[in-house]
N, C-alpha and C positions, 0 to 999 in steps of 0.2 A: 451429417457426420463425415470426418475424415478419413477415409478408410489407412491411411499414410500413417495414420497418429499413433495406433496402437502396438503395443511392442508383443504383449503377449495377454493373454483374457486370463491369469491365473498369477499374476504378481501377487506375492503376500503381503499382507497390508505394512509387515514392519518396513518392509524397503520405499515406504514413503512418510511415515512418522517422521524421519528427521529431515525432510523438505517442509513438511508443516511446523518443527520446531525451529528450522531456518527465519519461516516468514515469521514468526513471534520472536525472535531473536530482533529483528529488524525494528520493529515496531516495538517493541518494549524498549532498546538501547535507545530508539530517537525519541522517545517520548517523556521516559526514565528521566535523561538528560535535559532534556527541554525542560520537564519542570521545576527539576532541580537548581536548574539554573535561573531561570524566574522568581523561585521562593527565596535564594539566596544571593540574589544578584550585590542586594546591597551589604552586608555580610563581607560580600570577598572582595567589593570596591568596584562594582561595574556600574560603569556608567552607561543608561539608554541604549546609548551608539552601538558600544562594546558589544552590550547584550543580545540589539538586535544581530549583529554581525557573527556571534557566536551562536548564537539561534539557526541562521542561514548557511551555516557551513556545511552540516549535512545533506540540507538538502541541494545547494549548489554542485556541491562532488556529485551526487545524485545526477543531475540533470546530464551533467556532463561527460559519464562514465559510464551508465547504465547502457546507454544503444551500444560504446566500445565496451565492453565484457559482454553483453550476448550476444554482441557477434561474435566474439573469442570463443564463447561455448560452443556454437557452432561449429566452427573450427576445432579443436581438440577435446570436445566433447563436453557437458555441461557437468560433470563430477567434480574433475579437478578442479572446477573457479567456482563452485562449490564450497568446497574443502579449503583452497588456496584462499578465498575470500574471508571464510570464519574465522582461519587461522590468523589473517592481518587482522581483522576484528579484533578479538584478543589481544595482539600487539597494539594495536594503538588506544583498548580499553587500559593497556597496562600506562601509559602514559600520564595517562588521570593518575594514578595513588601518588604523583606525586606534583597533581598539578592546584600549585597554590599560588598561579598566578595566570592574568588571563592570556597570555602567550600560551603556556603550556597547556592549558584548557581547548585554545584554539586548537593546537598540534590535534591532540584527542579527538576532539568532535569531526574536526576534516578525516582526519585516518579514520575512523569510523562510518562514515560517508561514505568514503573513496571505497572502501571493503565493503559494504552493505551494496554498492552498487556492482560490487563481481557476482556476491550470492544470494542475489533476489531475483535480477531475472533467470540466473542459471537455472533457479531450483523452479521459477512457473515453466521455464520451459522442460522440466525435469517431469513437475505435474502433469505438462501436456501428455507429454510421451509416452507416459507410462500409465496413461487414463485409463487402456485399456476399453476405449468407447463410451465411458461414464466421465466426460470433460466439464460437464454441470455439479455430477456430483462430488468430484476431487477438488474442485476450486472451490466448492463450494464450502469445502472443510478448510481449505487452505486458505480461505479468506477468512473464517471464523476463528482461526489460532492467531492469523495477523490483529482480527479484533481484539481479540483477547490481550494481546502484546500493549496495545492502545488502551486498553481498559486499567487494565493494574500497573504497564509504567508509569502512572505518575504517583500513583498510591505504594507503590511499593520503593519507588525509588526517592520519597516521602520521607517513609520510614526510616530506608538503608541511608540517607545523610544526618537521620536527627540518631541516629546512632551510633553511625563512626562517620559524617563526614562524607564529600566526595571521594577520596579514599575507597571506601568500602563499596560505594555504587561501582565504581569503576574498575574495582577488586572481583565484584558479583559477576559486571558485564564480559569480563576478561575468563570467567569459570566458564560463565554460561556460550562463550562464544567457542572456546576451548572442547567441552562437552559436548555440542552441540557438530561440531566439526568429527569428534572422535565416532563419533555416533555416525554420522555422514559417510565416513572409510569405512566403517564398517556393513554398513546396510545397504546404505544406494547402489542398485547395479550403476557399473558402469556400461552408459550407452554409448555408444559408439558414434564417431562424427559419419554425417552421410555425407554419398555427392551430392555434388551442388554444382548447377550449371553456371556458366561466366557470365555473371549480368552485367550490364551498362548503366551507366549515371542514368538513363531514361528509362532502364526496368525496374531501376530504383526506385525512382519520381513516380513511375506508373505504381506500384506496389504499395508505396506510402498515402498515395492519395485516391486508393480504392475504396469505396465506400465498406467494405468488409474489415478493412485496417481504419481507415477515417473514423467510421462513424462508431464505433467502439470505445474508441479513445479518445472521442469526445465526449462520451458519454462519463466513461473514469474522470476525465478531467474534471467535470459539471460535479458529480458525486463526490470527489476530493477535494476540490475546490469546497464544497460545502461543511462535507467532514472538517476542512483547515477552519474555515469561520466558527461553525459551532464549538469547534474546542476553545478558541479564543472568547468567543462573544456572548455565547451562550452562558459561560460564568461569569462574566461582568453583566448579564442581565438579573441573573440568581442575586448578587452583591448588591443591586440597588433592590431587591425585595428583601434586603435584612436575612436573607437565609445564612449567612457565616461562611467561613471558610470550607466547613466540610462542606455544607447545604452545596455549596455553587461548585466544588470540582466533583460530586458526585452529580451533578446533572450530564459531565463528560462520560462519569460511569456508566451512567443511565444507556445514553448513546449507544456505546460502544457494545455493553452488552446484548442491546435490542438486537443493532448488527451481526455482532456473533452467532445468537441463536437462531438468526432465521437464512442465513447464509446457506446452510447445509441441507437444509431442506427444497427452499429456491432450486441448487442442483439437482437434489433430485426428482423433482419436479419439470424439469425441463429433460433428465437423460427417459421418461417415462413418456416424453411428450406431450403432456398435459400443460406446460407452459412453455408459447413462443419465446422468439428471442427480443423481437421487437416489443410485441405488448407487453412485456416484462419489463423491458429496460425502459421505455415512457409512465408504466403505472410506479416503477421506481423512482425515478425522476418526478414525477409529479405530486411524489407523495412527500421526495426533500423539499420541492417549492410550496407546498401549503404549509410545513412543519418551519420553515424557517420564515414564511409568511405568518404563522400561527406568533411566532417566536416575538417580533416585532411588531404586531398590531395588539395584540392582548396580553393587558399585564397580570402580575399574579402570576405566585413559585407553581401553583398547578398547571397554567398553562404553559411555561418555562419547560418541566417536564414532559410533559404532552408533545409539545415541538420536539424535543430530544428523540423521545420513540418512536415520532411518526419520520423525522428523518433518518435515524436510525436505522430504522425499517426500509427506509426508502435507498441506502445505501446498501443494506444488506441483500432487498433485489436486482438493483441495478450492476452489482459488483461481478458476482461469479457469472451471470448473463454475459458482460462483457466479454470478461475474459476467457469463456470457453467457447464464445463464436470468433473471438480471434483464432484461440487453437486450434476449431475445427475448419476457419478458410486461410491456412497457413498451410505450407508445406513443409514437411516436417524437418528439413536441413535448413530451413534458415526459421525457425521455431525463438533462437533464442534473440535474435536480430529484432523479430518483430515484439516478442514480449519486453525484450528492452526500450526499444522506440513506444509502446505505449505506455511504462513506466515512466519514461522521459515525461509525458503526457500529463498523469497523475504526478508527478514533480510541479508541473509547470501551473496546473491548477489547484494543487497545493499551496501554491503561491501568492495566485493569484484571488483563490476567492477572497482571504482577509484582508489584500490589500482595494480589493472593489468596496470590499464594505466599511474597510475605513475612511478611505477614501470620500466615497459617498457622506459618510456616518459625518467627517470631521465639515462638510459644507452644510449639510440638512440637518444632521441628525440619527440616530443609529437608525432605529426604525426606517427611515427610506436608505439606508446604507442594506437591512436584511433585505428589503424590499426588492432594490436592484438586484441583487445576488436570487431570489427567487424568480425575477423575470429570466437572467442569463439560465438560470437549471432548468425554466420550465422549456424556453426556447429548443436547449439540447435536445430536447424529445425529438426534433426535426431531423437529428445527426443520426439519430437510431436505423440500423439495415433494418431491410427487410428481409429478408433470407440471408442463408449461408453459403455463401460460394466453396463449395469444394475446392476442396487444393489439390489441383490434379497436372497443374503445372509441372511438368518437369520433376514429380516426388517419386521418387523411389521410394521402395517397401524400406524403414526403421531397421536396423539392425535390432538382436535381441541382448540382451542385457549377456555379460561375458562377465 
């Protein structure tokens, strides 16, 4: 445990409700839109190219903004880019009601990006801080609303186009970001920026490639990377068993909700100590590579399923494992530095698992395309720490919420 991390052992739970309706905000806008835009690609005139291109925009801004705004947190404290993030959310949500060309769709999707990445790491490092020594069990919630975000933005944002339209999705995402922001001013202390000693390009380099920082974020990556394949692959597996259009994107339901539900309890499991960090993050990890092995070796919607839970499950242990052994070998003034840099991480393996398995998939065959993608998650098991290194570096005691 951090002794750095904690602000106060008696925060009331409401001043962390709207960091977990942050990370659902996140993940329902990216998801929401992403399928929205798949279902009616041809509808509005996109072409492949286009669609890939509009697909990636979020998460490009992502990759590339996420380390620069948590270090900005750092610096002027993680509330305002927060607040300032949901608030651009909404403005460039607002852009969609009147985007009926794929120019103005691009604007949207990137502005929503570029904003999602001020107020996602802001707000895990907001979680850290205000853990209050339970970092298993706040991520472990805070990973379960993100699921949730993942589970019913494509279902909901489904609905909100067969009823009015991109219009009305982008209408909803532009309330919800708005909401969600006012709720924010209102509730979240604001914690205050700590010192922070003058590091050098080589306490940089030493800090990023600690196995405390490393092996975490390779872990996210492995589990992201899989989560991106299964939403992709997983219902074009359901579609060649004849299951339909609902059958095969509730198999992503499926998914997402297994991860939801076991998210929070994982945490607190581990602030009880009954669950390491390591044997946690490999039995999670190994449980994405037999589910996404299970997924490509055995046909049949039952086994389809089955893969979905068991990796499900396997992203819902490996998740808040990660991220509360970052927060507890972190110190707590560069807090939103390092949760950005492992977001970067989860961007990049986001990326990257469906392009291994398509990749794979377009020379073999899907089947050894899941296959590769289970040897790379099972391999991760090896990135996993072993213990938690105290962050005792140079961390000053947390100021208290003002």
């Amino acid at each position: 445990m951090n002794p750095h991390q904690a602000v106060r052992p008696d925060i009331p739970p409401s001043q962390r409700w709207p960091l977990y309706a942050a990370g659902f905000t996140t993940a329902f806008g990216a998801h929401a839109v992403a399928a929205g835009l798949g279902a009616e690609s041809a509808d509005i005139g996109l072409s492949l190219l286009t669609l890939g291109v509009l697909l990636a925009l979020y998460d490009v801004a992502e990759v590339f903004l996420k380390p620069v705004f948590g270090a900005l947190s750092d610096r002027i404290g993680p509330k305002p880019v927060i607040v300032g993030g949901l608030v651009a959310f909404s403005a460039a949500s607002l852009i969609g009601l009147w985007a009926d060309q794929p120019a103005l769709l691009a604007a949207a999707r990137l502005g929503q990006g570029m904003a999602a990445s001020a107020f996602s790491p802001a707000s895990s490092a907001s979680v850290a801080r205000l853990a209050g020594g339970k970092t298993g069990h706040y991520f472990g919630r805070y990973g379960s609303w993100k699921g949730l975000g993942y589970a019913v933005g494509p279902l909901l944002g489904a609905v909100a186009i067969i009823i009015g339209g991109f219009s009305l999705l982008f209408g909803i995402l532009a309330s919800l970001g708005m909401a969600v922001a006012a709720w924010a001013l209102a509730s979240v202390p604001r914690l205050r920026p700590l010192p922070r000693p003058r590091y050098t390009i080589m306490d940089v380099w030493r800090q990023s490639t600690e196995r405390s920082f490393l092996g975490p974020t390779l872990v996210l990556a492995a589990a992201t990377g899989a989560l991106g394949a299964a939403v992709g692959f997983l219902p074009a597996l359901a579609a060649r068993e004849g299951l339909g259009t609902a059958g095969s994107v509730a198999v992503v339901t499926v998914l997402a909700i297994a991860s939801a539900l076991i998210q929070p309890r994982v945490g607190r499991l581990r602030d009880q100590g009954r669950l390491a960090d390591r044997p946690g993050m490999v039995a999670g990890l190994l449980a994405i590579s037999a589910g996404t092995l299970l997924a490509g070796v055995l046909p049949g919607a039952v086994w389809i399923y089955c893969a979905a839970v068991l990796i499900g499950v396997g992203i819902g242990v490996a998740t808040p494992l990660a991220f509360a052994h970052l927060a507890d070998a972190t110190p707590a003034e560069r807090l939103g530095r390092t949760m950005g840099s492992a977001e970067l991480g989860r961007e990049l393996g986001d990326a990257g698992g469906p392009l291994l398995v398509g990749g794979v998939a377009v020379a073999a065959g899907l089947p050894w395309g899941l296959g590769a993608l289970a040897l790379v998650v099972g391999a991760a098991t090896f990135a996993a720490p072993a213990i938690t290194k105290a962050a005792t570096d140079d961390a000053p005691v947390p100021g208290t919420p003002s």
